[in-house]
KEZA-499254 format. One line per field, with one value per atom (N, C-alpha, C): residue number from 1; atom name; x, y, z. Coordinates in steps of 0.05 Angstrom, whole numbers. Each point is the difference from the previous one (the first is absolute). Layout:
N
resi	NUM;...
name	CA;...
xx	X;...
yy	Y;...
zz	Z;...
//
This chain:
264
resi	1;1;1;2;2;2;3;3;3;4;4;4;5;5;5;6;6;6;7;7;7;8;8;8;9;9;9;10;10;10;11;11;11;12;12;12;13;13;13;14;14;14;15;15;15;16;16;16;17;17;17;18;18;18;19;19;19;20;20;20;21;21;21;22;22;22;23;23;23;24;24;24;25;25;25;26;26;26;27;27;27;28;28;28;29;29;29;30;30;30;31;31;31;32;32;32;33;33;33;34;34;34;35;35;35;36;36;36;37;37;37;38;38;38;39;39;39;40;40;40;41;41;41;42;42;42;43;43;43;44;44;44;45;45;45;46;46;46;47;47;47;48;48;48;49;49;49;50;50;50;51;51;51;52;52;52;53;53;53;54;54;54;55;55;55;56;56;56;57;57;57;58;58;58;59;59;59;60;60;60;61;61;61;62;62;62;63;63;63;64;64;64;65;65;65;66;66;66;67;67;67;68;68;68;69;69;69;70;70;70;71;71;71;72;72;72;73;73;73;74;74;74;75;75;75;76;76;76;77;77;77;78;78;78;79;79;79;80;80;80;81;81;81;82;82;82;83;83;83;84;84;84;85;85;85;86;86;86;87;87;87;88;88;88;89;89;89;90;90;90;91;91;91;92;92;92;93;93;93;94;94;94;95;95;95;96;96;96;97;97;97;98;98;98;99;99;99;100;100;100;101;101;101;102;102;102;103;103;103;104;104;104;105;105;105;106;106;106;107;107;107;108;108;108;109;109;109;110;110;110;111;111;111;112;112;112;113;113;113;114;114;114;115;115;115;116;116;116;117;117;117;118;118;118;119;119;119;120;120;120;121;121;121;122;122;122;123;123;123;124;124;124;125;125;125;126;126;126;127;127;127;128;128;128;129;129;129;130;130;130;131;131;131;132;132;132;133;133;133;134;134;134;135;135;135;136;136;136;137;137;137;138;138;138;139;139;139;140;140;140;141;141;141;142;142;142;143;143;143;144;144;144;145;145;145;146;146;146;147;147;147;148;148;148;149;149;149;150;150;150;151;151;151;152;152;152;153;153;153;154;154;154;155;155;155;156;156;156;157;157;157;158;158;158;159;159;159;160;160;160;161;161;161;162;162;162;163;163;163;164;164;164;165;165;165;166;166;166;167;167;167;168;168;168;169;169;169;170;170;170;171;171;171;172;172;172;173;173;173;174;174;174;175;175;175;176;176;176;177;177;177;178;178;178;179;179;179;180;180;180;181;181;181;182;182;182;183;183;183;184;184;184;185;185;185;186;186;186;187;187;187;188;188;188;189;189;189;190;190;190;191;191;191;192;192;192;193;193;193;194;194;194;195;195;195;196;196;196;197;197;197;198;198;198;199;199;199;200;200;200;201;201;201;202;202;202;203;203;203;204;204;204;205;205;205;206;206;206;207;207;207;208;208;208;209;209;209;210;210;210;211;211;211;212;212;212;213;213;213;214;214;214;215;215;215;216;216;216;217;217;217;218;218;218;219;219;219;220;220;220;221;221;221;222;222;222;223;223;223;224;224;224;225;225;225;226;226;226;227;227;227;228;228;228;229;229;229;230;230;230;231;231;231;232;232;232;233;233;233;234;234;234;235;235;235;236;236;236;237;237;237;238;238;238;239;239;239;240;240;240;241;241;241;242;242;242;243;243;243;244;244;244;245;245;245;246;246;246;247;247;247;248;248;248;249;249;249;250;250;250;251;251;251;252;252;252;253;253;253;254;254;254;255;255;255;256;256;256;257;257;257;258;258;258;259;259;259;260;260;260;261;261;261;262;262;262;263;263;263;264;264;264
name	N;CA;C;N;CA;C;N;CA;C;N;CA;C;N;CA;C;N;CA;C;N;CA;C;N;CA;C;N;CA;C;N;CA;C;N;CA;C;N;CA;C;N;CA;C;N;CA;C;N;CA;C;N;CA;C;N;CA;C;N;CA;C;N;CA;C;N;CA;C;N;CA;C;N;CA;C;N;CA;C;N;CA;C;N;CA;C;N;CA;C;N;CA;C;N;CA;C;N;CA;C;N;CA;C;N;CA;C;N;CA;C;N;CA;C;N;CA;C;N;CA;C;N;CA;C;N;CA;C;N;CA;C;N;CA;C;N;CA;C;N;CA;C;N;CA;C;N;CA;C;N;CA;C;N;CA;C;N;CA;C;N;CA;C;N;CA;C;N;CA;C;N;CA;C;N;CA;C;N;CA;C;N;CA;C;N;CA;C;N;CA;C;N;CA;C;N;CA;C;N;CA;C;N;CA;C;N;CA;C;N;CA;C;N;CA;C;N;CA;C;N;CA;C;N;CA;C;N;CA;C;N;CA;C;N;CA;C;N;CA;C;N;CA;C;N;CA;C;N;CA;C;N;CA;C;N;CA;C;N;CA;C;N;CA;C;N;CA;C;N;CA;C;N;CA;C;N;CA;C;N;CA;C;N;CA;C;N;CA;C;N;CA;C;N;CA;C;N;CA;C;N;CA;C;N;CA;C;N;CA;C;N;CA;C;N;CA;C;N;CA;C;N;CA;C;N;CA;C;N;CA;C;N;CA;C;N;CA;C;N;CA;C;N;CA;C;N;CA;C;N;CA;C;N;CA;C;N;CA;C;N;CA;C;N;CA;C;N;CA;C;N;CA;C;N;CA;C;N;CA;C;N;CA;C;N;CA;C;N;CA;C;N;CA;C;N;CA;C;N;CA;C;N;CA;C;N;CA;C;N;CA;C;N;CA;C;N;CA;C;N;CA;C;N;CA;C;N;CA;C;N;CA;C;N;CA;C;N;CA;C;N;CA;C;N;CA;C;N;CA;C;N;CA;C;N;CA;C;N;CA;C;N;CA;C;N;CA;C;N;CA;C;N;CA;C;N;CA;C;N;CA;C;N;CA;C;N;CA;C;N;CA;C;N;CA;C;N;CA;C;N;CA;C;N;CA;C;N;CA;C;N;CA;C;N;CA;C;N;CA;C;N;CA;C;N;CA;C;N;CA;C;N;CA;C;N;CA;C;N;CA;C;N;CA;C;N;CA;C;N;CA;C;N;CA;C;N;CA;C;N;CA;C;N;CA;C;N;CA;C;N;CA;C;N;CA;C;N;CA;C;N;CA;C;N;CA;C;N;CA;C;N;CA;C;N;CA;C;N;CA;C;N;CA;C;N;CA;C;N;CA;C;N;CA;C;N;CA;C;N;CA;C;N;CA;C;N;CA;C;N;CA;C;N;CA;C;N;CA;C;N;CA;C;N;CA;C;N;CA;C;N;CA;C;N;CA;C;N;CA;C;N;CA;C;N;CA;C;N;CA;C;N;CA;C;N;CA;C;N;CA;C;N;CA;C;N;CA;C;N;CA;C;N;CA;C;N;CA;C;N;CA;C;N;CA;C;N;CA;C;N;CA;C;N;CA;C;N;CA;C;N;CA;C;N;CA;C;N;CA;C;N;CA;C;N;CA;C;N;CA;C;N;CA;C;N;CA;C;N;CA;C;N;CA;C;N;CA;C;N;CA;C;N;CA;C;N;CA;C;N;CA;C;N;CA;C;N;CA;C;N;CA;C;N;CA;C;N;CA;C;N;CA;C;N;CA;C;N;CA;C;N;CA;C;N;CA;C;N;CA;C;N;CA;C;N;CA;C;N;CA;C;N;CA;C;N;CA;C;N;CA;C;N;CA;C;N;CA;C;N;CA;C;N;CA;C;N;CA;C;N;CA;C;N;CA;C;N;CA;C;N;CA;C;N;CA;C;N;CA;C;N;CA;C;N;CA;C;N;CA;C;N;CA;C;N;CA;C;N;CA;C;N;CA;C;N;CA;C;N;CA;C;N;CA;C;N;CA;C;N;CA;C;N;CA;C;N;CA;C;N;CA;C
xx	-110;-24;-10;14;7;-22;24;-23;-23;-8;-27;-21;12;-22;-10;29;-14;-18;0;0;-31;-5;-33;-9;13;-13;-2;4;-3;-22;0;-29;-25;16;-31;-4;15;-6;-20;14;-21;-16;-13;-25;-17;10;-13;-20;24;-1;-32;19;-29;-18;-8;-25;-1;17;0;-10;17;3;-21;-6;-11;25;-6;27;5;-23;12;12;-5;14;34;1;28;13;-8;13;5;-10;8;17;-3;21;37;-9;25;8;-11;7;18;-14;17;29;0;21;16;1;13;22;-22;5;33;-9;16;32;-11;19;26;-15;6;23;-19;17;26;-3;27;19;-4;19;19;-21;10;18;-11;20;27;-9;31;25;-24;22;17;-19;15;23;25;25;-12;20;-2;-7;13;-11;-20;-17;-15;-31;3;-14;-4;25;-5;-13;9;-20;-27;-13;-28;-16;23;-11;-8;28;-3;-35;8;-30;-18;-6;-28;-6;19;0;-9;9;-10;-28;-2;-29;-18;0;-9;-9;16;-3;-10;6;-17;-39;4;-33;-17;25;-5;-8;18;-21;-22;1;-22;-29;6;-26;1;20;7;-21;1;-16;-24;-3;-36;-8;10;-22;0;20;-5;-22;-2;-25;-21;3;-27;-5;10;-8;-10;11;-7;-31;2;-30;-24;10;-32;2;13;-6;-5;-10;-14;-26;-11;-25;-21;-16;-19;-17;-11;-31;-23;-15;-31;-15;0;-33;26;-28;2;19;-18;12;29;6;35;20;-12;8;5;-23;-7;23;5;9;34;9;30;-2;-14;-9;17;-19;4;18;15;27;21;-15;27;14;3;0;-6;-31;6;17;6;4;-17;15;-23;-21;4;-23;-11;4;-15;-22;5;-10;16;-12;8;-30;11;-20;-8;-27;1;-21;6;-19;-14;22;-11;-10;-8;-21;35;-9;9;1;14;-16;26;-16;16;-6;4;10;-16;-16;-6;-20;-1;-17;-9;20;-2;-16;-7;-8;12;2;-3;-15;12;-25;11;-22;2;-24;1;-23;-1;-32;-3;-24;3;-17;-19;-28;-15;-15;4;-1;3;-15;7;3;1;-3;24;9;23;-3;6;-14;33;-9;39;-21;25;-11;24;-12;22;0;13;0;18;1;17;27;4;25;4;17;9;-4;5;-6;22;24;37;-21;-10;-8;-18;-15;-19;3;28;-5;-4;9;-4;-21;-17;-38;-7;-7;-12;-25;-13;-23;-13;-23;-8;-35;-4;-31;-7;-30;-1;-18;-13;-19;-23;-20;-23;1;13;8;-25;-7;-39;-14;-3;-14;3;39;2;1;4;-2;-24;-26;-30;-12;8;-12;-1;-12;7;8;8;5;9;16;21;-1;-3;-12;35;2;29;-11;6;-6;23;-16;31;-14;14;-1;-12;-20;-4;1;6;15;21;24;23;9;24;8;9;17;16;-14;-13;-12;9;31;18;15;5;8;-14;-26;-11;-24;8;-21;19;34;16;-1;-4;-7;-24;-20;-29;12;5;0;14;31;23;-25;-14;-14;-24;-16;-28;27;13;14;1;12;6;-21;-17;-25;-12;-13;-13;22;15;22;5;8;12;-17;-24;-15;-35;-9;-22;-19;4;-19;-3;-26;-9;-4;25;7;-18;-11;-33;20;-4;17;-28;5;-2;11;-8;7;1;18;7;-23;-2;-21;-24;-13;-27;-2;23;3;5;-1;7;-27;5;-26;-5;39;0;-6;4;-3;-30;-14;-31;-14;19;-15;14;17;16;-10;7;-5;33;-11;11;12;25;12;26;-1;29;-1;28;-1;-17;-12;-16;-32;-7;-26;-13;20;-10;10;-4;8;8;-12;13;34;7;25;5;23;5;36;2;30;-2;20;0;26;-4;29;-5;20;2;35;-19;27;9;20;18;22;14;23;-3;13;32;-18;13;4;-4;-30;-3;-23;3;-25;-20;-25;-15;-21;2;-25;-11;-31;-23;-26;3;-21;-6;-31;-2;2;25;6;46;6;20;8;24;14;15;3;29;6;26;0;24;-4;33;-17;23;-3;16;-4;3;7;32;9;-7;-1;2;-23;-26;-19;-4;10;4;25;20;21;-29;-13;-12;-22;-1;-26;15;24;18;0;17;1;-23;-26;-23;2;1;-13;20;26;22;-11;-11;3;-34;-15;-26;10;9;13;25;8;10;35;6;25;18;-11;20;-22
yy	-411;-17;-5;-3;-17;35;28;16;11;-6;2;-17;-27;-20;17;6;7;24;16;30;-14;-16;-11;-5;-23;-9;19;26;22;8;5;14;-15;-19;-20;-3;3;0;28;26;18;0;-14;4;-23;-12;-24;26;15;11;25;10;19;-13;-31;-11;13;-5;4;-37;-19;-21;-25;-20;-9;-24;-16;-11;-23;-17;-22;10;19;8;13;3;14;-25;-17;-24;-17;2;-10;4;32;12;9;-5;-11;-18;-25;-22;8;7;-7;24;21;8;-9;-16;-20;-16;-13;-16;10;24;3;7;19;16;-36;-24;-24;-12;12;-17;21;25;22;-9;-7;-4;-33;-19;-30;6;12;12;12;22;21;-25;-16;-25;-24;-5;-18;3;-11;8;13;21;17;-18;-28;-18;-11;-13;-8;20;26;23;-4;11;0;-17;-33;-14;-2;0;2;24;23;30;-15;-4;-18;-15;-17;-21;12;20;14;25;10;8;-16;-26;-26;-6;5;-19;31;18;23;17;-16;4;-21;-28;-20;8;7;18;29;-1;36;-13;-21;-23;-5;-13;-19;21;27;17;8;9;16;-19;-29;-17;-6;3;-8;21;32;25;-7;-7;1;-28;-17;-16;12;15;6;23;21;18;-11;-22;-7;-14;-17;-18;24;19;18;17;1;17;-11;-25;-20;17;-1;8;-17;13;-21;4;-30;8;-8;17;-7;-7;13;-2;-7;-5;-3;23;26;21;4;-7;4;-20;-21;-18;6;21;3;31;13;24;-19;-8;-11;-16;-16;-16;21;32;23;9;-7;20;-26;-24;-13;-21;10;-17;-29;-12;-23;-25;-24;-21;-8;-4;-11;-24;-12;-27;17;26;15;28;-1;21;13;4;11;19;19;8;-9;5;-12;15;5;22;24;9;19;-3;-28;-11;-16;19;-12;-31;-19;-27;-14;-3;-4;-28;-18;-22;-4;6;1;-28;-8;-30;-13;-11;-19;6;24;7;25;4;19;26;18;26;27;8;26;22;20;26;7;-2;20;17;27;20;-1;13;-1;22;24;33;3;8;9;-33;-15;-23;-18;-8;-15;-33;-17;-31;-19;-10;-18;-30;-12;-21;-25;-27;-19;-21;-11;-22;-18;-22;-28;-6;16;3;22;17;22;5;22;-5;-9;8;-30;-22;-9;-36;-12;31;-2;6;14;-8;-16;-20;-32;-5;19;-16;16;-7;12;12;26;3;10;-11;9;-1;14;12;23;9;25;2;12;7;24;-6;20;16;20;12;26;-3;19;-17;-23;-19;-7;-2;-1;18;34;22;1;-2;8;-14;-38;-23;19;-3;5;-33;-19;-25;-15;-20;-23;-23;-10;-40;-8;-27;-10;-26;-17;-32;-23;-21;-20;-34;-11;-33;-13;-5;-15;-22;-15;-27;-8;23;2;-9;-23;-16;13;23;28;17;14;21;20;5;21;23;-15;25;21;-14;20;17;-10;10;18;4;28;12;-13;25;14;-14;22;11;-7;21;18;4;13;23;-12;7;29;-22;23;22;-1;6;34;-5;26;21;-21;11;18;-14;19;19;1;25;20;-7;16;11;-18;9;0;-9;5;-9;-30;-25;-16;-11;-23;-20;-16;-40;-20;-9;-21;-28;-14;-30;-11;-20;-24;-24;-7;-39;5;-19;-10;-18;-14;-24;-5;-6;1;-38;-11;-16;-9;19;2;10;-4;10;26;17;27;16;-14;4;13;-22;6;26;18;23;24;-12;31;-1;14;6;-22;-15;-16;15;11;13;-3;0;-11;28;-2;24;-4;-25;-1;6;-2;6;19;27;26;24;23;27;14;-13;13;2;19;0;-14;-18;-27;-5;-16;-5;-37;-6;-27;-11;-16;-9;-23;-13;-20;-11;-31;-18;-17;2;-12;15;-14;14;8;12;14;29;13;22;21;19;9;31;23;20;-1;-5;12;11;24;16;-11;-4;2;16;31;14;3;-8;-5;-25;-8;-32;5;4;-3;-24;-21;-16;-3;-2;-8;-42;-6;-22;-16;-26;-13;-11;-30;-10;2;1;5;19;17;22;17;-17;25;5;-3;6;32;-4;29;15;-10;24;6;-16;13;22;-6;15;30;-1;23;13;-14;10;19;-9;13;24;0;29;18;-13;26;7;-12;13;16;-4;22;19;6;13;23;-10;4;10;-20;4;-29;-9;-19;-6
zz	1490;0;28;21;27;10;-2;4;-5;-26;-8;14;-4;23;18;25;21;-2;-11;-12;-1;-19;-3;24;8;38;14;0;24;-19;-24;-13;0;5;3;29;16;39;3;-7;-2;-12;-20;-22;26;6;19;29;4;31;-5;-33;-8;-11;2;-9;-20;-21;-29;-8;2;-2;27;-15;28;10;20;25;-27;-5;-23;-28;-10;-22;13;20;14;6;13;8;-33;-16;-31;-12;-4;-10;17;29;12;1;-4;-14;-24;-17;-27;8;12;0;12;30;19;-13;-30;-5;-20;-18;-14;11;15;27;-1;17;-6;-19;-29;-14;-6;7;-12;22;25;19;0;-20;-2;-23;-26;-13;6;17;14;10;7;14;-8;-27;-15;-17;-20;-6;-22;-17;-23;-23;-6;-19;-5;23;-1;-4;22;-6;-29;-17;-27;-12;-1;-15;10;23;5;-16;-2;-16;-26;-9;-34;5;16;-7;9;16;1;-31;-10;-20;-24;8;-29;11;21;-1;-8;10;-8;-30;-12;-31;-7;15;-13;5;20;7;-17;-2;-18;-30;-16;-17;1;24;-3;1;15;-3;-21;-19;-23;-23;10;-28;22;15;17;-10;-3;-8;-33;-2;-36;-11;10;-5;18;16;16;-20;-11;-19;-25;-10;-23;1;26;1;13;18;5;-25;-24;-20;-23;-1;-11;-13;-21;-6;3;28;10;-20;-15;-14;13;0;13;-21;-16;-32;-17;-29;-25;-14;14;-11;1;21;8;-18;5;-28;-29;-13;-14;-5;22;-6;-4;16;-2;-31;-16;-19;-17;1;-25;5;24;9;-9;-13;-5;16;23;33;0;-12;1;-26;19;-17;-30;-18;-12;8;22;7;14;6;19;-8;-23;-11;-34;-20;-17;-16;-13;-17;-26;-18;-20;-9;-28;-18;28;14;8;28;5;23;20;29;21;9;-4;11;20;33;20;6;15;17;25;16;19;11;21;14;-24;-10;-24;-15;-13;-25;-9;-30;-14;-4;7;4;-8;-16;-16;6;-8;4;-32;0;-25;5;-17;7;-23;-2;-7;8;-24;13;32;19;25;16;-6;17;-8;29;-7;7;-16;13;4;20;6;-10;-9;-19;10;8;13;-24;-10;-13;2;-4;2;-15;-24;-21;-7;-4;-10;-31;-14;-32;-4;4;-8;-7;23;-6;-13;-16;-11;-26;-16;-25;-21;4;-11;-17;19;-2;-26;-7;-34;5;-3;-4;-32;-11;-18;1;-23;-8;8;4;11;23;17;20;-8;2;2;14;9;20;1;-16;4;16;0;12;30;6;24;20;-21;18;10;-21;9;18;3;20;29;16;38;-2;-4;-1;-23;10;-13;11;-13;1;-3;15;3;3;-22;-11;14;3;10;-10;-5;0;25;8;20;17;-20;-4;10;-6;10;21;11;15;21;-9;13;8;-4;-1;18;13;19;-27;-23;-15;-9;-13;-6;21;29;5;22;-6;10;-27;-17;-37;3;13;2;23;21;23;-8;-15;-12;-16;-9;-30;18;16;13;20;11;26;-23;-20;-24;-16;1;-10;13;25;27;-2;6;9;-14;-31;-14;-19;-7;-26;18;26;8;-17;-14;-5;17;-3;15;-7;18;-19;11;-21;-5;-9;20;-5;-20;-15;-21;6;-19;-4;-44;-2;-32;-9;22;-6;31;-4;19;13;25;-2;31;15;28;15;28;11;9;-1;-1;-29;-21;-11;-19;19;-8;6;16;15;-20;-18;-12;-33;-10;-32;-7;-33;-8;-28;-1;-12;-19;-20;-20;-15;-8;-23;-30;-4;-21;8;23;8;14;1;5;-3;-15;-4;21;38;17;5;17;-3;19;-11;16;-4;34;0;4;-20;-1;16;18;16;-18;-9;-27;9;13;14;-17;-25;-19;-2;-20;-8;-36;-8;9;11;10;24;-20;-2;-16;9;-13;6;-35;6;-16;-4;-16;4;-35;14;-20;12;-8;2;23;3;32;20;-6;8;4;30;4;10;-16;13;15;21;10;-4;-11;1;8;13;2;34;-3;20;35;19;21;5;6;10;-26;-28;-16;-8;15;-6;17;21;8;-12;-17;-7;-29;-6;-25;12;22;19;-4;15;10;-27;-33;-11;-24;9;-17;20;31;18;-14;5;-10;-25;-24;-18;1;9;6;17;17;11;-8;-28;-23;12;14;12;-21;-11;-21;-24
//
């Protein structure tokens, strides 16, 4: 070992002389050999026993190192091979590969539905066109809700527009007015109608500027946000309900789109 050192220090004096090397990298690396040169000779000098146990404990600490990198690469492999998600889509592809949690994603009748910045979100296609769709409850949270009757669905295909009714009165007025936004946000997007706000009753001063609309007083096709209980969908012709008070005025919201949408 003692002649290898030197064996280096003369290869490195000539690599110095033929300006292979420059003077601070020569003076470094004689350093560290100096040094070692050093420690083989404090060694040579100390008793056969003690030599030995310093071997022992540089051996223990050595393996304790050879650990500690052995588990730093194995969490450093495991966290950079993490599946970074950027989009919906990537979500959506791990969803069908299974990958996620169920609070994170499961499928249902076919339709992808992921987890993402606190809402619910799915894609549905509609021949060449594909529309991503966010909603507030998943269909899980939405079977409960009962829907019955039927829809004019000649009526709502042919409109360029859909009237969306509300209580004006109303003390609250934050539920149903994330049920219309929930409600127009789907329409524009997916079906390319245009949402014409109303009033139930003609009693407000916004009110005076819009059409005064109930499902008993017009054949247009109309969405009723309807703030009572119990928590309910109903279709009459050209007159859709959504109904139920506060949060579940939007799970009834959520649960009519899914079913136009014909995903439940």
């Amino acid at each position: 070992m003692e002649e290898e050192l030197l064996k280096k220090l003369k290869n490195l004096e000539i690599s110095l002389e033929n300006k292979i090397i420059k003077k601070e990298e020569y003076e470094k690396e004689k350093q560290k050999i100096q040094n070692e040169l050093k420690k083989i000779k404090k060694l040579n000098e100390e008793p056969k026993e003690e030599f030995i146990k310093k071997k022992s404990d540089k051996i223990l600490i050595y393996s304790l190192i050879l650990i500690i990198l052995f588990f730093a690469i194995f969490f450093a492999f495991r966290f950079f091979n993490k599946v970074e998600i950027k989009t919906l889509d990537d979500l959506h592809s791990l969803n069908l590969n299974g990958k996620l949690k169920p609070e994170q994603g499961y499928i249902y009748n076919g339709f992808s539905f992921v987890f993402y910045d606190d809402l619910w979100n799915t894609k549905v296609q509609q021949e060449d066109t594909v529309f991503y769709i966010s909603l507030h409850y998943s269909p899980k949270e939405l079977e409960d809700i009962s829907l019955a009757g039927q829809i004019n669905a000649t009526l709502f295909d042919s409109s360029d527009f859909i009237y969306y009714t509300f209580d004006p009165l109303l003390s609250d007025q934050r539920y149903v007015a994330l049920s219309a936004g929930e409600f127009v946000r789907s329409i524009i997007a997916a079906f390319n109608k245009i949402p014409k706000a109303a009033c139930d009753k003609n009693e407000t001063k916004a009110c005076s500027r819009v059409p005064i609309l109930t499902c008993n007083n017009t054949n247009l096709p109309l969405v009723y946000f309807k703030h009572e209980s119990p928590t309910k969908v109903i279709y009459d012709k050209n007159c859709l309900i959504a109904q139920g008070e506060g949060l579940e005025i939007v799970r009834a919201t959520d649960r009519m789109l899914l079913n136009i949408y014909g995903i439940m």
